[in-house]
N, C-alpha and C positions, 0 to 999 in steps of 0.2 A: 395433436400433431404427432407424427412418427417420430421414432426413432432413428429411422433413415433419414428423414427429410432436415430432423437439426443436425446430419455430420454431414452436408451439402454445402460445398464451397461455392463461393459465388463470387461476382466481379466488382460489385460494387454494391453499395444501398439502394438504388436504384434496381437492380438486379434481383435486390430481396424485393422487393416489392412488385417485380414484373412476376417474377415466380414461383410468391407464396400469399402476393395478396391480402398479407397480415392483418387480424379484426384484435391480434394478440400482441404483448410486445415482444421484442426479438431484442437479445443483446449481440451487437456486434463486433466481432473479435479483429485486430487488422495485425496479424503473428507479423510479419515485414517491418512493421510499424515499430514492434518490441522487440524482434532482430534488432534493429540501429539503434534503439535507445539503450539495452542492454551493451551492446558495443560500444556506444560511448563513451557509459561507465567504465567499463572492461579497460577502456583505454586511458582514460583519463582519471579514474579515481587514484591515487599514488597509495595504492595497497588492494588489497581481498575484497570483493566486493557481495555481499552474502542479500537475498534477496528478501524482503517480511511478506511471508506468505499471507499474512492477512490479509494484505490490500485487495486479492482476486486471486484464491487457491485453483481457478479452475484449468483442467489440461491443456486446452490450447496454450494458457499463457504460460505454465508453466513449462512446456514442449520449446514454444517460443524463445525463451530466455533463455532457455541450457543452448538452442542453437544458437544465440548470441552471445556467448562464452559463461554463460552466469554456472556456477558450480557448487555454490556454498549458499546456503537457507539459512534465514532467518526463521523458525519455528516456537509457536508457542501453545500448542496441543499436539496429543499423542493425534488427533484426527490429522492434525497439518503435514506431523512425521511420516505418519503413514501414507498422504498421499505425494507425497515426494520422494517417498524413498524407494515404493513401487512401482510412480512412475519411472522415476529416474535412480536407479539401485547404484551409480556409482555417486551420486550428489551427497556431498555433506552437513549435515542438519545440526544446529545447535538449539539447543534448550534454552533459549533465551528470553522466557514470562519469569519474574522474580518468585513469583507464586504458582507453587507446585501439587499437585496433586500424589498423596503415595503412591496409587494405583497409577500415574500415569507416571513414575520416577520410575517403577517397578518395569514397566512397558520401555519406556526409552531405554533404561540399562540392560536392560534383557532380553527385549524384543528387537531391538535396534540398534543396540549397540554406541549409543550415543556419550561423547567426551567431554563435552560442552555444557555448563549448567551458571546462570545467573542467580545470583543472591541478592540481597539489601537488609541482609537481618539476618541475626546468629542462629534463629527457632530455625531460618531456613537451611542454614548453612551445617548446623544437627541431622537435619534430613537428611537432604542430601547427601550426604558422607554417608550414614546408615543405612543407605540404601543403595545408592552408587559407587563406593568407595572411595578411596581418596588417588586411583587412578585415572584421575581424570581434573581438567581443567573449572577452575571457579573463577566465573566473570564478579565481578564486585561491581554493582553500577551505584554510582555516587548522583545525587539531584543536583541538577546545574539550574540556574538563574533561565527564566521563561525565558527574558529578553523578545525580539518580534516575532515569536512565534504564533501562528494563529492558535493551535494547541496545545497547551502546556502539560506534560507525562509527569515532571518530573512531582509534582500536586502529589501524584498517587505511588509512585515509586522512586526508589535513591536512595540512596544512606549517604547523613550528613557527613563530611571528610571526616573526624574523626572519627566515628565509628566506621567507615570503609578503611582506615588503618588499621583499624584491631581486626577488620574480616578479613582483609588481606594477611594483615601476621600470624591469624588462626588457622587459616585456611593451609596457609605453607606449614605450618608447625605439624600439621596432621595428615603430612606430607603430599600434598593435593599440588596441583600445578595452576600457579594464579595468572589474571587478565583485568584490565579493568575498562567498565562500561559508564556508557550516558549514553542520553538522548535530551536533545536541543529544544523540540518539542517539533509539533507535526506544521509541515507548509511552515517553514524558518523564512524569514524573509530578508536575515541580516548575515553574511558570512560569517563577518566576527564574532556570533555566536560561540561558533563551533570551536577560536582561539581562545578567548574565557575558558570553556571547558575543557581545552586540551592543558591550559596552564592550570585548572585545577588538578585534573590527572596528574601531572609530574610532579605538581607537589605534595598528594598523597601518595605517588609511588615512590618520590625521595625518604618520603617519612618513615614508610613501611618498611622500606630495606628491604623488598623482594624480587625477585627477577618474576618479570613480567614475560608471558608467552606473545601478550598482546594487546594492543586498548582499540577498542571497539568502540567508534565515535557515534556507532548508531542510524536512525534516521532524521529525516526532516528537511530532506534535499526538497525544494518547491517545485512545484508545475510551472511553467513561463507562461502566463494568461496573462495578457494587457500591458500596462505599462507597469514602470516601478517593480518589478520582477527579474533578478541579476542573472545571466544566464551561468548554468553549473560550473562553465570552466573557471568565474570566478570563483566559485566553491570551494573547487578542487587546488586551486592555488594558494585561499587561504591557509588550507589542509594544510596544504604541503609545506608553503614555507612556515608554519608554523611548527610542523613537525621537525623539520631542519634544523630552526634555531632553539629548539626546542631540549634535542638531541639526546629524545628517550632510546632511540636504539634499538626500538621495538616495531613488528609491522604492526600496519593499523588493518582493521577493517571497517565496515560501513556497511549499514542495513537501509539502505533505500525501499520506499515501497511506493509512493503515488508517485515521484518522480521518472521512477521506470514504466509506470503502464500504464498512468492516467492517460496518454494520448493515444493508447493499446487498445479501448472501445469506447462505441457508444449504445446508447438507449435509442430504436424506435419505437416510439410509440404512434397513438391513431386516437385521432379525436371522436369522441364517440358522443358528444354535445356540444351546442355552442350556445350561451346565453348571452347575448350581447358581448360583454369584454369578459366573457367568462369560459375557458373553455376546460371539458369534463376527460380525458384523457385515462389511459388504461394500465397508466403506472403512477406512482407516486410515495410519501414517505415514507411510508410501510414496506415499499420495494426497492429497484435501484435506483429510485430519486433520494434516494434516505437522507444524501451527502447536502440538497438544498434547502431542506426543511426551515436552517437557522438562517437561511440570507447570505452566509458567508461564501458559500460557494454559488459563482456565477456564470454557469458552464455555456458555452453558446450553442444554440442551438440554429435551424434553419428548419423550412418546413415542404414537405413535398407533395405531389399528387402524384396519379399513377399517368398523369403526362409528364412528370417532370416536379423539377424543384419551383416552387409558388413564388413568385418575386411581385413586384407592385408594391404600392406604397403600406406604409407597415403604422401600427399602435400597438400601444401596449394591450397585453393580457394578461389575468388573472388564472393563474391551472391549479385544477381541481385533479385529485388521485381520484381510482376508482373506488376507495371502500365507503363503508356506509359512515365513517366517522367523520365529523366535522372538521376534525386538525390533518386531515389528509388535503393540504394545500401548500405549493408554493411558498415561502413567504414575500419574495420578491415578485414583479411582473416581467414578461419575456416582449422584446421587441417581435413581432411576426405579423403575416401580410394580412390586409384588411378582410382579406376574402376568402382566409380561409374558416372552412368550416367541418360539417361529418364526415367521414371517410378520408379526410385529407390524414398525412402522418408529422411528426415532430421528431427530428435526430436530437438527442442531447449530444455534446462532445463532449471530450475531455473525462469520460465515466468509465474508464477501464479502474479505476481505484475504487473502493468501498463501495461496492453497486451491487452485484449478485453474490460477494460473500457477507451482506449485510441484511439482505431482503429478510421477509417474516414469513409470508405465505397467508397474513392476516386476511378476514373473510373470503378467502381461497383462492386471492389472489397472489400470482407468483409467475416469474418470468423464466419459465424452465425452455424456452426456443433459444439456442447459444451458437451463433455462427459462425464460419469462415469468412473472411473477406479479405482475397488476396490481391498485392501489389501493394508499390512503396508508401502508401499515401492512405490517410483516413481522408472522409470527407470534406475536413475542414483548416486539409494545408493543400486541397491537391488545388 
């Protein structure tokens, strides 16, 4: 397919399919969609709201967000810096992976200009300074308690509160400008989360005796899929008034990433086998199905022809990815209509998060068609 033919905006998923006929799969981008959800944030988060480019680095979304007032980046490679800082040269990128690369410390302080740098360890806090000097801000992110997170970060990165007091009081001694970090973990399903960890914060920054530029609460805002799922503005509430009674003094930020774009696209795919309850499809784990492989994620889908969306009565199936590996499956079955079969197609929703900046390209499969689809609505609120 051209390169023309993927910056074709179109009106709908229906629309991709009247005028590409797809035998491949197409990720579909709905910018409107991420308009309002970045403005949500914007409006409601009680602080700075910085975006984690990893959930979906690619331009539409990123285009998207800045027109939804998003201004400040979550980054965590010199690749990520780079494509936001080119797209968007007034956006402000922090260095926020605990684990750094020299070559890439050397590229942000020099290439980029970047103030912003996370630590969780003294080797790292060595670095950094040697290489960035000490003009500039050191985030300290401290491990907070998993609690109902579906994913828990802090496993692999944190520094327990006492040692984030000695990074904070080194950090300042060597005249550096300190912040302090967490993350709740990913798809948080409890608000109160995020006040455990803002009470740990204050009482490692009472300890430290430092003035704080800022505490950066991180992500793990959830997608609202089904029941039992709080919507944000309780989030933003706890935030707040914990922040209040709190009375660090400090602004906060927040790295939101699936909560802002998971409902920013979807996956079509196109069935390209049917074995009885089994159907052979042209994307899957390897690609942007990555996110369903464990069961946890249960994104809805609906299914269509090139008359229209397939309705009648429905059972379960079994989806198979296109590669030649056996573990390229589902692990869950998808509700969809009894009749459908070859050439019919499958939307995933809800896949603007961890989809095409996760795919592999594994046996040469890869989902490089990346659309427009304008108006307020994705498929599956309109």
């Amino acid at each position: 397919m051209s390169s023309a033919a993927r910056e074709l905006r179109f009106a709908s998923v229906g629309d991709v399919i009247a005028r590409l006929d797809p035998s491949y799969p197409v990720f579909c981008v709905f910018p409107d969609v991420l308009r309002a959800r970045a403005r949500e944030f914007v409006d409601g988060f009680p602080g700075t709201v910085l975006y984690a480019v990893k959930c979906n680095p690619h331009p539409f979304v990123l285009k998207a967000l800045w027109e939804g007032g998003i201004r400040h980046f979550d980054t965590a490679s010199i690749s990520e810096i780079a494509k936001v800082t080119e797209q968007l040269p007034e956006a402000h990128c922090y260095f926020n992976h605990p684990v750094k690369g020299r070559g890439a410390l050397e590229a942000a302080a020099d290439v980029y200009g970047l103030k912003d740098y996370v630590v969780d360890a003294f080797s790292e806090l060595d670095k950094v300074t040697e290489i960035a000097g000490t003009d500039i801000t050191i985030e300290v992110r401290i491990a907070t308690p998993k609690g109902k997170a579906v994913y828990d970060l802090s496993s692999k990165f944190g520094a327990a509160p006492d040692e984030a007091v000695a990074l904070l009081k080194e950090a300042a001694r060597r005249g550096c400008r300190t912040a302090l970090a967490f993350h709740v973990g990913s798809q948080c399903l409890d608000p109160d989360a995020y006040r455990v960890a803002m009470e740990m914060s204050a009482d490692v920054a009472a300890r430290a005796g430092v003035n704080l530029e800022y505490l950066d609460i991180g992500g793990g805002f959830p997608v609202v899929q089904g029941t039992g799922v709080l919507p944000l503005d309780a989030y933003f509430e706890v935030i707040g008034q914990t922040n209040e009674r709190l009375g660090l003094g400090v602004p906060l930020f927040a790295e939101p990433g699936r909560a802002l774009v998971a409902d920013g696209g979807s996956v079509l795919t196109q069935v390209h086998l049917r074995k009885d309850g089994s159907l052979y499809i042209n994307d899957g784990i390897y690609g942007c199905l990555s996110e369903i492989r464990d069961g946890d994620f249960d994104p809805p889908v609906r299914a269509i022809s090139k008359a229209g969306p397939v309705g009648g009565k429905t059972r379960p199936f079994r989806i198979f990815g296109p590669t030649c590996d056996s573990l390229d499956v589902l692990k869950q079955t998808f509700e969809l209509p009894e009749s459908i079969g070859e050439g019919d197609w499958i939307e995933f929703g809800l896949m603007g998060a961890y989809s095409i900046g996760m795919q592999t390209g594994f046996n040469g499969f890869v989902t490089d068609t990346i659309v427009r689809i304008d108006g307020p609505q994705n498929s599956f609120n309109s």
